[in-house]
C-alpha positions in Angstrom: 0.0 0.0 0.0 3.0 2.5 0.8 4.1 2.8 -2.6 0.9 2.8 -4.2 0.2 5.7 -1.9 3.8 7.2 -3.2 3.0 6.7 -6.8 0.1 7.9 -6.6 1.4 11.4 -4.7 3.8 11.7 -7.9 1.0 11.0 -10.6 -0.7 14.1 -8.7 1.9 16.3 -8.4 3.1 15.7 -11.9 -0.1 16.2 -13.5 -1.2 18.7 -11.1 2.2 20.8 -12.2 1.7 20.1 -16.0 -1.7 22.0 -15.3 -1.0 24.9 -13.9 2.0 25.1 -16.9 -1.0 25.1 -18.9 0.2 21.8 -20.9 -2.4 19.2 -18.9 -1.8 15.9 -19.9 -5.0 14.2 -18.7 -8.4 15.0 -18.8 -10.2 16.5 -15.0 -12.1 13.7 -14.6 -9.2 11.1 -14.7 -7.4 13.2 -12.5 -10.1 13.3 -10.2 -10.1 9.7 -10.2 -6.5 9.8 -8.7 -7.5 12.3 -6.2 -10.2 10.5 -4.9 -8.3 7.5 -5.0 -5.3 8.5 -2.8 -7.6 10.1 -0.5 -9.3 6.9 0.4 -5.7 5.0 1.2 -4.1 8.3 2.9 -6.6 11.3 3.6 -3.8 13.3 5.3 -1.7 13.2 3.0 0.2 16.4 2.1 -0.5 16.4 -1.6 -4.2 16.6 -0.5 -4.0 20.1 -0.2 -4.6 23.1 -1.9 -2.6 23.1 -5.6 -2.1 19.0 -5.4 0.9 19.1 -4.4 2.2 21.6 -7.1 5.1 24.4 -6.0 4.8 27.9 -7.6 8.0 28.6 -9.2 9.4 32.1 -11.1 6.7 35.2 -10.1 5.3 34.1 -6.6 3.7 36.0 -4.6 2.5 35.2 -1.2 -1.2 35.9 -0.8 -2.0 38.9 2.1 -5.4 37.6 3.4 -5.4 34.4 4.6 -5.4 31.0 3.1 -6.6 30.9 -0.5 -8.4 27.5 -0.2 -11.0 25.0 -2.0 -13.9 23.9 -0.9 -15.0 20.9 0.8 -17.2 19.0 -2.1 -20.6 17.3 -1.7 -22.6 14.9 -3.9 -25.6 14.2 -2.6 -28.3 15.6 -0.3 -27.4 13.4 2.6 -23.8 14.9 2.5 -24.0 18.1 2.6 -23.2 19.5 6.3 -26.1 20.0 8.7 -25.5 23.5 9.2 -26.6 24.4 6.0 -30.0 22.5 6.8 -33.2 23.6 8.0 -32.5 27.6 7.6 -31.6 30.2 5.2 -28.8 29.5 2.6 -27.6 31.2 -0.3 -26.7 29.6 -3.8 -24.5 30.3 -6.4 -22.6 28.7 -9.4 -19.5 27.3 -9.5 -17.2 27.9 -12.2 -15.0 26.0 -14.0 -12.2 28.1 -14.2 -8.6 29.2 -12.9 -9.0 30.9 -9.3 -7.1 34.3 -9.2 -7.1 36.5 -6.9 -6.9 40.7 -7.6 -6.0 43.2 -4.7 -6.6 46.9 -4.7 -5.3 50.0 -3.2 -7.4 52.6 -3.0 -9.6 51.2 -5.8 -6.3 51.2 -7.9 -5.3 47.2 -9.3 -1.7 46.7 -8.1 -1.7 43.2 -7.9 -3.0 40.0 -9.7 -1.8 36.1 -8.5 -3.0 32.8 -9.3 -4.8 31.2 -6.8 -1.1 28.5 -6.2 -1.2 25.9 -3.8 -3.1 28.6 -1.5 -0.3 30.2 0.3 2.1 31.5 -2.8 0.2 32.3 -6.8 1.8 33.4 -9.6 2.3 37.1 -10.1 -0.1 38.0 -13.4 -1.3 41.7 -13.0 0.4 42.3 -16.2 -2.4 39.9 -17.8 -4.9 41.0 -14.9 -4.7 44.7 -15.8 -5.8 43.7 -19.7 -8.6 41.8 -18.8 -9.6 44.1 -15.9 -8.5 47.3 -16.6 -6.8 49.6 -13.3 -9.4 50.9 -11.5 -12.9 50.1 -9.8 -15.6 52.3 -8.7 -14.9 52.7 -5.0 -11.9 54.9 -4.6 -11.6 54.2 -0.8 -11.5 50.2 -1.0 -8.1 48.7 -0.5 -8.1 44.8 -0.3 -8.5 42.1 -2.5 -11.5 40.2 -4.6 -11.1 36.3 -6.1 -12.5 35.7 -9.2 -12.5 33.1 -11.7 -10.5 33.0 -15.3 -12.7 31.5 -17.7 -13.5 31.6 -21.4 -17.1 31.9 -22.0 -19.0 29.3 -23.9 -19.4 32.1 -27.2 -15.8 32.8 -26.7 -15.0 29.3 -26.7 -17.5 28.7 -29.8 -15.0 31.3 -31.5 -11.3 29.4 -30.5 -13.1 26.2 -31.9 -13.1 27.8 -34.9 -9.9 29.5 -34.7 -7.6 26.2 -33.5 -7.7 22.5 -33.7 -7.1 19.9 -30.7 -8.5 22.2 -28.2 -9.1 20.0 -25.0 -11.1 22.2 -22.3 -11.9 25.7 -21.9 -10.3 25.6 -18.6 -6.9 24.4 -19.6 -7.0 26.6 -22.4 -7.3 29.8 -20.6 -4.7 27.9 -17.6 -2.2 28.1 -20.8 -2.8 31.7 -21.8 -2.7 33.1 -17.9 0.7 30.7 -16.9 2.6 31.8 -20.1 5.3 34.3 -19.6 4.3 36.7 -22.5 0.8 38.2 -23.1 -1.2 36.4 -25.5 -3.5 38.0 -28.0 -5.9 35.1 -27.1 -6.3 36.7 -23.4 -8.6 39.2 -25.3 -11.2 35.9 -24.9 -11.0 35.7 -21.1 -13.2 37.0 -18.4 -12.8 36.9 -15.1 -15.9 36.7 -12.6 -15.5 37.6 -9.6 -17.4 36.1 -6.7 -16.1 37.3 -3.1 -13.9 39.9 -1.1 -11.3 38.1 0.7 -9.9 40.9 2.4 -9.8 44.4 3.3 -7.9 47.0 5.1 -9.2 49.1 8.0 -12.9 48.0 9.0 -14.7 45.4 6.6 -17.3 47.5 4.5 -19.5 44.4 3.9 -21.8 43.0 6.9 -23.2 39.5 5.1 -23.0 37.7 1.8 -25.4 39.4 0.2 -23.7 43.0 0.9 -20.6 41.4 -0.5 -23.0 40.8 -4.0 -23.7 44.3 -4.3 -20.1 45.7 -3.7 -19.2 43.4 -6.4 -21.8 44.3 -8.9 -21.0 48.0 -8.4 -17.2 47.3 -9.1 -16.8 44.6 -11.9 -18.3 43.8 -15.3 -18.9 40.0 -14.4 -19.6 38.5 -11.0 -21.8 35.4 -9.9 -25.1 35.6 -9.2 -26.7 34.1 -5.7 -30.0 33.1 -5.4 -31.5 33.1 -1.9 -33.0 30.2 -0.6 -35.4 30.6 2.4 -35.2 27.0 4.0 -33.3 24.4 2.2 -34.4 20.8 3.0 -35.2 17.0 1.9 -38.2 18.1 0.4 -37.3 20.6 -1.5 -33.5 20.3 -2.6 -33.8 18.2 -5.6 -36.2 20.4 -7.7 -34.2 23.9 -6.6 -30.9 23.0 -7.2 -32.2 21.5 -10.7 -33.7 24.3 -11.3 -30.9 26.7 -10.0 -28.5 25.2 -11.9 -30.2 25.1 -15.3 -30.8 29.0 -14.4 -27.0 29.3 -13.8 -26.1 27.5 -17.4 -27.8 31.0 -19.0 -24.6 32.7 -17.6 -22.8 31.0 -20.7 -19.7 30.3 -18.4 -18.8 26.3 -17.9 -20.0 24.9 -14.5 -19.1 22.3 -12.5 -21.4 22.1 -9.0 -23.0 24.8 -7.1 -21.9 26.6 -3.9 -24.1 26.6 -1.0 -23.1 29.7 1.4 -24.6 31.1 5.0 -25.5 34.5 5.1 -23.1 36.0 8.3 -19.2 36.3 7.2 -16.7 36.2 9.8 -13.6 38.4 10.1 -10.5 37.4 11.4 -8.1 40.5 12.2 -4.8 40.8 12.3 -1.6 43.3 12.1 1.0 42.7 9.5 3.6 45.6 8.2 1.7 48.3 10.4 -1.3 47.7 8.7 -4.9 46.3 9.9 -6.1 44.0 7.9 -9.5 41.8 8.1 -9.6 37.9 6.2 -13.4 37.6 5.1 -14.3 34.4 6.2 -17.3 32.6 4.5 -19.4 29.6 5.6 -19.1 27.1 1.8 -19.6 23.9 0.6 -19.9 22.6 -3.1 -22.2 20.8 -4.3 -21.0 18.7 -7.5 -21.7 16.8 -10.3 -19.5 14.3 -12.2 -19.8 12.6 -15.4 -21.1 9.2 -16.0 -23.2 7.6 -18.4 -26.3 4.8 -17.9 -28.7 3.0 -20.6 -32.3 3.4 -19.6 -35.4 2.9 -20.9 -38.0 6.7 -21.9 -41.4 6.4 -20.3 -42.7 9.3 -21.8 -42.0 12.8 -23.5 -43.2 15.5 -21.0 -43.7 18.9 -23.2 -43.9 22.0 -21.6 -44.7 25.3 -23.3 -42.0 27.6 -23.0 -42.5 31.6 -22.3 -42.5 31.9 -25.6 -45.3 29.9 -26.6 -42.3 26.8 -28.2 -43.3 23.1 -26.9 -40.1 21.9 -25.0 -39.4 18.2 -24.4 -37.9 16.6 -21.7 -37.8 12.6 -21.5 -39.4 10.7 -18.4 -37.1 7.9 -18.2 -36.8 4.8 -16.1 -34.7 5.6 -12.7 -30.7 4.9 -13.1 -28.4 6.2 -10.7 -26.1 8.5 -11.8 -23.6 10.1 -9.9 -24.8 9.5 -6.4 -28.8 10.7 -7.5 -31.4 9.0 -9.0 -32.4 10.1 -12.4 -36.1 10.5 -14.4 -35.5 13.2 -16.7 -33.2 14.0 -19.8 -32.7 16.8 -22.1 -34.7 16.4 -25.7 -33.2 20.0 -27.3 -36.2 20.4 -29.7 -39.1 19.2 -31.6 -37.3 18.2 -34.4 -34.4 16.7 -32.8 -37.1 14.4 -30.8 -38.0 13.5 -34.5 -34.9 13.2 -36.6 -34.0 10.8 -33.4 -36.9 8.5 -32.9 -37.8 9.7 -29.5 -40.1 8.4 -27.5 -41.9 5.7 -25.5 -40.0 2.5 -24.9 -37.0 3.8 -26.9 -33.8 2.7 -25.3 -31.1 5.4 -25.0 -27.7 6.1 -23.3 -27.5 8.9 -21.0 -25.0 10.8 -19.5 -24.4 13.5 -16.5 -21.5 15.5 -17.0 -22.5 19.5 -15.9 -25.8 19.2 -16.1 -28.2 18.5 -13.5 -30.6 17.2 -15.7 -28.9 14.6 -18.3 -28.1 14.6 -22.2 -29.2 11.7 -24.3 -25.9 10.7 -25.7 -27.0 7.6 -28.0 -29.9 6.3 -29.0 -29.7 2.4 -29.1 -33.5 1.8 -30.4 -35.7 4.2 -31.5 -39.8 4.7 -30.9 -42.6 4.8 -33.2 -44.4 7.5 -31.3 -45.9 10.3 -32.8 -45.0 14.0 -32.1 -48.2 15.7 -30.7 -50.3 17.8 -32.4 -52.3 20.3 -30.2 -51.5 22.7 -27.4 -52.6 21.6 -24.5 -53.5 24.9 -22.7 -56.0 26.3 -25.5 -56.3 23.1 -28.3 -54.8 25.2 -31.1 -53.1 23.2 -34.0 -49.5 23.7 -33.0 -47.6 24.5 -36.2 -43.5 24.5 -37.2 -41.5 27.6 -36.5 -37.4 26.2 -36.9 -37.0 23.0 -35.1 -39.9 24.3 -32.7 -43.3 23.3 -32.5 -45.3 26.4 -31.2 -48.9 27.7 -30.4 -49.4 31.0 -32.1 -52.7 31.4 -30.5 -52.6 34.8 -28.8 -55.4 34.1 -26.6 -53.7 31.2 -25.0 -53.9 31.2 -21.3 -50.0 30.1 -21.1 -49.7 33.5 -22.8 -51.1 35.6 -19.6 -49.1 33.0 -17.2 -45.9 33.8 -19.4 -46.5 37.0 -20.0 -46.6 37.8 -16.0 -43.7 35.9 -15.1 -41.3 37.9 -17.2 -43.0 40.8 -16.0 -42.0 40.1 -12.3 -38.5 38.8 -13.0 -37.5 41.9 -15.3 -39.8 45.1 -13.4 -40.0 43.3 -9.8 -36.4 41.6 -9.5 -35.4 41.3 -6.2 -31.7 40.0 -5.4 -31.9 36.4 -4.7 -35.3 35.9 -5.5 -36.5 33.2 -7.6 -40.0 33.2 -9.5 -40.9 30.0 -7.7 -41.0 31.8 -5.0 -42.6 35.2 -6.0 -45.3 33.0 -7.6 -46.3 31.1 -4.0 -47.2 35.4 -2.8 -48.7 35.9 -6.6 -50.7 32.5 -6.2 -51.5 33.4 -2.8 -52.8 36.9 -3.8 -54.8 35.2 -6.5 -53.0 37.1 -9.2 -52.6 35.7 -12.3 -51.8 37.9 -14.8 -50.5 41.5 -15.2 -53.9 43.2 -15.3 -54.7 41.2 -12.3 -51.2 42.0 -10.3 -52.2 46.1 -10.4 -56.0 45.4 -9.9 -54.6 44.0 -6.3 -52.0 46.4 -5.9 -53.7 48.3 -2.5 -54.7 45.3 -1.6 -51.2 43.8 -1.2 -49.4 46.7 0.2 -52.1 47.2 2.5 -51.5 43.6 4.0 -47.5 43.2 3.7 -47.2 47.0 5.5 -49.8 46.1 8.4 -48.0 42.8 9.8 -44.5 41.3 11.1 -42.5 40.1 8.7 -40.2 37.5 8.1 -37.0 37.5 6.1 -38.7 35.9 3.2 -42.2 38.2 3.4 -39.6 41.2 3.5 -38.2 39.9 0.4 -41.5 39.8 -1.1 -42.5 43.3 0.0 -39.0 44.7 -1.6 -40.7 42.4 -4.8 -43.5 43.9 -4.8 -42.7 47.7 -4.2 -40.7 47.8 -7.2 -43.7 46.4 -8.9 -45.9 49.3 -7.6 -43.9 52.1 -6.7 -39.9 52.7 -7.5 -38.9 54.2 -10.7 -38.6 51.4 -13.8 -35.0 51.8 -16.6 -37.2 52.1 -19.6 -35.0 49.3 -21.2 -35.9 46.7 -18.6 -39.5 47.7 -18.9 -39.3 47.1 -22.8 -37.7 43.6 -21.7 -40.8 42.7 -19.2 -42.9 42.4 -21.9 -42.1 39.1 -22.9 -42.2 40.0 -26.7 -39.6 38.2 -29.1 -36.5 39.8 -31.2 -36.6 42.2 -28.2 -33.8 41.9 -26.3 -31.2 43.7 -24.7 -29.5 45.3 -27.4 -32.7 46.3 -29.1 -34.1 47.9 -25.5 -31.0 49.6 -25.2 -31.5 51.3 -28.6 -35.3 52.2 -28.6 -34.4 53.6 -24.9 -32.7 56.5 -26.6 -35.1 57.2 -28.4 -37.3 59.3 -26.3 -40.0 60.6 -28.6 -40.5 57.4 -30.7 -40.7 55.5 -27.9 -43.6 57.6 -26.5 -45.4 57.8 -29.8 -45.1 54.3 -29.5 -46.7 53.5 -26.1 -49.4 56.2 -26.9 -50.2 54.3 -29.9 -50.5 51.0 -27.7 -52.1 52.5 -25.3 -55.0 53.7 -27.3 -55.8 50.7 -29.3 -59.1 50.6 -29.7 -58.6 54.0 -31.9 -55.7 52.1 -34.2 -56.0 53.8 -37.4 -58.4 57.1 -36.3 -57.2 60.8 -36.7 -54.8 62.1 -34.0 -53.2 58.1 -33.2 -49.9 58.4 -35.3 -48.6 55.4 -36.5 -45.3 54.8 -35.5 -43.8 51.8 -38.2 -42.3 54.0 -40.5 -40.3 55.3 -37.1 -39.3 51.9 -36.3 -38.3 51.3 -39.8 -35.5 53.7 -39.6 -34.3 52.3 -36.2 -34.7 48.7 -36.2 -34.5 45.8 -38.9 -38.1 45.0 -40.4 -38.2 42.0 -38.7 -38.2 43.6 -35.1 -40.7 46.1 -36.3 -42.7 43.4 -37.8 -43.0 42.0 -34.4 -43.3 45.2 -32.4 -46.8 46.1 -34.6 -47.8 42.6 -34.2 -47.7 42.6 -30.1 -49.3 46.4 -29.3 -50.9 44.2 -27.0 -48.3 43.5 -24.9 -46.9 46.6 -24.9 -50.2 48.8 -23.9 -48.8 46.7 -20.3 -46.6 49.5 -19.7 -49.9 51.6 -19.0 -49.4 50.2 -15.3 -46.4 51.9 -15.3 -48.0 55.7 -15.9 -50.6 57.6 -13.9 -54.4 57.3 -15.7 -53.6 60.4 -17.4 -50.5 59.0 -19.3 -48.7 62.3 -18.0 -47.0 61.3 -14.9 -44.7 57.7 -15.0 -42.2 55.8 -13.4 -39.8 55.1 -16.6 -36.4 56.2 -16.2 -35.0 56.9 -19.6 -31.3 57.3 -20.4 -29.3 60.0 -20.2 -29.1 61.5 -23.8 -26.0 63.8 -24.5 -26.4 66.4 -27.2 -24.6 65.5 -30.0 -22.8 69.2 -30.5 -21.3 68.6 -27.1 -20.2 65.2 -28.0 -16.1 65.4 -27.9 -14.0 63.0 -30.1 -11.2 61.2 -30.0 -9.3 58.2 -32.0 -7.3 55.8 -30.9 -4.5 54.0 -32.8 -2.3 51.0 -31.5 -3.7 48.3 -28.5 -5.1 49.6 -25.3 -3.5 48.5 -21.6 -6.3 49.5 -19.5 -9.2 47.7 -20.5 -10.6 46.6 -23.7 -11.4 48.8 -27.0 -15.3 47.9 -26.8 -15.0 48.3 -22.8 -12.9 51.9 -23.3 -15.6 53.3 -26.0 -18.4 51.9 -23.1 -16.0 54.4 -20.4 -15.4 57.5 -22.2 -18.8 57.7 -23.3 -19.9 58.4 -19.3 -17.6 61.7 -19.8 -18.9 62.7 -22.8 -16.4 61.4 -25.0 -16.7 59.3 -28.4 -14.6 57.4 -31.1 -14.3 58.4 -34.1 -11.9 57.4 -37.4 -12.2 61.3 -38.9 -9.3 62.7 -37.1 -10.1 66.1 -38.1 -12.7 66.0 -35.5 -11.0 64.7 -33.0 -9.5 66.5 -29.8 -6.6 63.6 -29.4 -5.2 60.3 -30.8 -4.4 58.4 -28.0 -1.8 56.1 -29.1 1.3 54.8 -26.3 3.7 54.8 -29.0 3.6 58.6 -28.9 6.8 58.4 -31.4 5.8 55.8 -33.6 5.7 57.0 -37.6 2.7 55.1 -38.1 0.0 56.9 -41.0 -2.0 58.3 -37.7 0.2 59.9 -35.9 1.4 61.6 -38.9 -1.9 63.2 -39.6 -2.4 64.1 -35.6 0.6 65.9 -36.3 -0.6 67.4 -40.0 -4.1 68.5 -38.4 -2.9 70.0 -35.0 -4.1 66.8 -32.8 -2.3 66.9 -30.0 -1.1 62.5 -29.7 -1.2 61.5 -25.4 -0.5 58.1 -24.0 -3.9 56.2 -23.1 -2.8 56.6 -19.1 -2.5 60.5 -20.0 -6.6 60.5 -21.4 -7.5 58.6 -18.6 -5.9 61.3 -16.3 -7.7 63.9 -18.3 -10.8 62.6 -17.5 -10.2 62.4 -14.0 
C-alpha cells in the first residue's frame, strides 16, 4: 500500500504541475479519479491540499489575506453539512475556471496572483490589468476580490473555430494566464469575480449578500446568488435542478454549485503596520460528475416555453447516476425528438457531466411515437416555427401566465429571489396575470405594511414595491414584456429614443382607436431604427406593450420610466485611438469614455486627441495628428484627463 500511496502522490503532483503550466496531460475527470483515489488510502496526506501538491516557481507571490483555499465538495443531499440545513442559505454557481485572486489600493489594481497551492500564486497583474482594466468604482477600498479566469461558452464557440485539438476551456485559458508573454488570445477571457477576501481598516461588507452588491458596483462579471429561504429534503432536488439550469444562462462552464450562510466572519490581524481583516465565508460545493447509464423513456413531458415553443424533456426509467437517482433527460427540440426516434420504450444512453438534468448521448433503439399535435392549454393546432413546435394562439392562457412571469422577473427583481418563490405570494394573492397583479395592488401593500415580517415576506415586500412604486430603466420595462426579437440590445437602442418610444406606447395604449385621426402610426419610425423584422414584431404585439400603461398615472402624463441619459450631439467630444489599449478593452474603453462625454471616431479632423502609447511611432496616424494639429497623449494621459 506504501508505494501505491507514493506513486500515486507523484502522478498528482506531476499532472497537477503540467496543469498549472498550462500543458495538462490528462483529462479533469481522470485526474479526479486519482484524487479520490489517494484520499481513500491516505486522507492526510500532504499532496491533498490546496494546488495538489504543485510548488509555484518564477513570479510568486504570497497571498496577504489568509489562506486561499477549496472547498469541501458534496454529492448528494445526505452529505452536505447539517448546518446548512433547515435555515436560510444562499446559492450560487461554481465555475470551471482558474482561481485568481486581484488586490486593490485605493480602488487602484496593483496586484494579480494565481490562486497556487493557497499560500504563494503566480504574479499575473500584467495579464490581470488587460482583462480588468486599473481601477474600480470605490476609490476608498483597499483589499483584494477572487474571481474566476474562464472563457465563455461564445468565446470558446470562436477558439473552436480558430484552433484544432482544443481539450477544455479551462486548460485553455490555464495556458494563456501561466505563459510568460501576453497572449493575444487573453482578449477571450473574463474573469468573474465572486467574493472579497480581504480588506484593510474596518470590513465594509456585513453579510454575503452585501458582498454581492459591492461586487456588482465594481466589476463587469460576478456570480449571481440566489436566496434560498429554507433548504431541506423536500425541497432540494427540484431547486438545485432548477438553479442550476438557471446558472447554465450565464454561458460560463460549471461544475457544482456553492451553498453559502448569510453571516461572514472576520478574522483580524496586524502585518507591516497595517490592519487588515480575512473575510471568512461559511461554503460547501455541491458537485456533479460525469457518467453515463442505458435506460429505458417512459414518456415525452412537453412544456410550453415563455414563448409559446413546446419543450421536451424525456421521463425515463430511474438509473443512478452520480450519487442521485435520475427520471428526466434533455430532448433540445421538436425536431431533434423527430430526426431521433424519441419516445416511449425507446432505449437510450445517458450521460451527467455538468448538467443537473442529463443529455441523451446515444440512441440504441428508436420509438414509433408520434410528435403531438395540439397545445394543450388552448387546443390550437400547433404548427412548425425552426426545429420548434409552437402555439401562435394569442389568446392562449399560457400566454397571460408567461407574459406575467417575465414581468415580475424583469420590473419586480429582487436580489436572490426566484420566480418559484414570488409566484407562491402571486398565487397566494390570487394574481394571475399583469392586469390582475395592479388590480390588487392596494390590496397587497395594505397587507404586507400592516404585519410582522419574516426575512422571506420582506423579500417579497421589496418584490413587490418595485412592482408598484420605485422608478422602472425604460429598457428593462421594454424587456418585461415578454415579446420576441426584443432583447437587450434592441431595449437599449429604442431607450434613446425618447420621442418614438412615446409615440409608440401612446399608440399602444390607445388601441381601440388604431388607425383614427390624431393616433400616429409609429412603423415608418421603427423602420429607420430597427430591422423590419423587429418592427414586424413590435406592430404585431401592441398588446403586450399597452402593459406598460401600469407603469403611468391614468392620465398617461405622470410615470415611473427612467430613460437614459441622452448627450447632445454638438457637445459630444471626439477622440481616436490608434495601436492596442493596456487599461481595459477597446469595446469596454468606447463603453467608459462615453460616461464623460467622450466618443470614437476614425475622422481625425474631429477629433480633440489620438491616443496612441507609442507617442513616437511613424505610423499613418500619428502623422496626420501631427498634420491637423491633434495633440497625440499616451492612453494613461486621457484617462488622467478625465479624472
Amino acid at each position: 500500500m506504501e508505494n501505491e500511496i507514493e506513486n500515486l502522490e507523484t502522478q498528482i503532483t506531476y499532472y497537477a504541475t503540467k496543469y498549472y503550466a498550462g500543458e495538462p496531460e490528462i483529462s479533469d475527470d481522470a485526474f479526479d479519479a486519482l484524487v479520490d483515489k489517494l484520499r481513500s488510502l491516505n486522507p492526510r496526506s500532504k499532496v491533498l491540499k490546496t494546488g495538489w501538491g504543485f510548488e509555484v516557481n518564477g513570479d510568486k507571490v504570497k497571498h496577504r489575506y489568509g489562506h486561499v483555499g477549496s472547498l469541501d465538495k458534496t454529492k448528494t443531499y445526505e452529505d452536505i453539512p447539517n448546518r446548512f440545513k433547515d435555515k436560510t442559505i444562499y446559492i450560487s454557481p461554481k465555475l470551471d475556471g482558474l482561481s485568481a485572486v486581484v488586490y486593490y489600493e485605493n480602488g487602484k489594481l496593483v496586484k494579480g496572483i494565481t490562486r497556487g497551492n493557497g499560500e504563494y500564486g503566480k504574479d499575473i497583474t500584467d495579464k490581470l490589468r488587460i482583462i480588468l482594466g486599473n481601477d474600480i468604482f470605490d476609490k476608498k477600498f483597499t483589499g483584494a476580490a477572487r474571481g474566476e479566469l474562464i472563457i465563455s461558452d461564445s468565446n470558446w464557440n470562436i477558439l473552436q473555430h480558430k484552433y484544432k485539438d482544443m481539450i477544455a476551456p479551462r486548460n485553455f485559458a490555464a495556458g494563456i494566464i501561466n505563459r510568460k508573454d501576453i497572449d493575444e488570445d487573453i482578449k477571450y477571457i473574463d474573469l468573474v469575480v465572486y467574493k472579497i477576501v480581504g480588506q484593510e481598516f474596518k470590513p465594509t461588507c456585513n453579510n454575503r449578500e452585501d458582498v454581492l452588491q459591492w461586487l456588482k458596483l465594481n466589476f463587469k462579471h460576478c456570480i449571481p446568488i440566489y436566496y434560498y429561504p429554507v433548504l431541506n429534503e423536500s425541497s432540494w432536488n427540484a431547486f438545485h435542478e432548477q438553479t442550476f439550469e438557471a446558472f447554465k444562462q450565464l454561458g460560463y462552464g460549471l461544475d457544482g454549485l456553492v451553498l453559502t450562510n448569510p453571516d461572514i466572519q472576520y478574522l483580524a490581524h496586524y502585518e507591516d503596520d497595517h490592519h487588515l481583516y480575512d473575510y471568512v465565508y461559511d461554503e460547501v460545493a455541491f458537485k456533479f460528475q460525469a457518467e453515463t447509464t442505458t435506460t429505458i423513456i417512459k414518456e415525452i413531458e412537453w412544456t410550453m416555453s415563455k414563448n409559446n415553443r413546446y419543450i421536451p424533456v424525456a421521463i425515463v426509467e430511474p438509473v443512478e447516476l452520480s450519487g442521485a437517482i435520475i427520471q428526466r433527460a434533455t430532448c433540445n427540440n421538436a425536431k431533434w425528438v423527430k430526426d431521433q426516434g424519441l419516445g416511449k420504450g425507446a432505449q437510450v444512453v445517458i450521460q451527467r457531466a455538468n448538467e443537473v438534468i442529463p443529455n441523451i448521448m446515444e440512441v440504441i433503439e428508436q420509438s414509433e411515437e408520434p410528435l403531438p399535435t395540439h397545445c394543450p392549454h388552448c387546443g390550437n393546432n400547433l404548427v412548425w416555427e425552426g426545429v420548434d413546435l409552437i402555439c401562435d394562439d394569442i389568446n392562449c392562457p399560457n400566454v397571460e401566465a408567461s407574459n406575467l412571469q417575465v414581468w415580475c422577473e424583469q420590473i419586480g427583481e429582487t436580489d436572490g429571489l426566484q420566480y418559484t418563490i414570488m409566484k407562491q405570494y402571486l398565487d397566494q394573492y390570487g394574481i394571475e396575470s399583469i392586469d390582475d397583479l395592479y388590480t390588487k395592488q392596494v390590496y397587497v401593500l395594505n397587507d404586507l405594511n400592516t404585519r410582522k415580517l419574516s426575512i422571506t415576506e420582506s423579500k417579497i415586500l421589496e418584490f413587490f414595491n418595485k412592482l408598484y412604486l420605485e422608478p422602472v430603466k425604460v429598457e428593462k420595462a421594454l424587456m418585461g414584456l415578454n415579446i420576441p426579437r426584443l432583447g437587450e440590445k434592441t431595449a437599449e437602442l429604442l431607450a434613446q429614443n425618447k420621442v418614438l418610444l412615446l409615440n409608440l406606447f401612446i399608440f399602444s395604449f390607445n388601441n381601440e382607436n388604431f388607425g383614427k385621426p390624431g393616433i400616429e402610426d409609429p412603423t415608418n419610425l421603427l423602420l429607420d431604427l430597427v430591422k423590419d423584422a423587429t418592427t414586424k414584431t413590435l406592430m404585431e404585439n401592441q398588446w403586450r406593450i399597452a402593459n406598460l400603461s401600469y407603469l403611468f398615472d391614468d392620465n398617461l402624463q405622470n410615470n415611473r420610466l427612467i430613460f437614459p441619459e441622452i448627450i447632445n450631439k454638438d457637445e459630444i467630444k471626439y477622440i481616436a485611438v490608434t495601436g492596442s489599449l493596456q487599461s481595459m478593452k477597446r469595446k469596454d474603453f468606447e463603453v467608459y469614455i462615453k460616461n464623460y462625454g467622450y466618443e470614437l471616431s476614425t475622422n481625425l479632423k474631429k477629433c480633440q486627441f489620438l491616443v496612441n502609447n507609442d507617442i513616437e511611432s511613424t505610423s499613418t496616424k500619428n502623422k496626420q495628428a501631427k498634420e491637423y494639429g491633434v495633440p497625440i497623449i499616451t492612453e494613461q494621459q486621457f484617462l488622467d484627463i478625465l479624472k
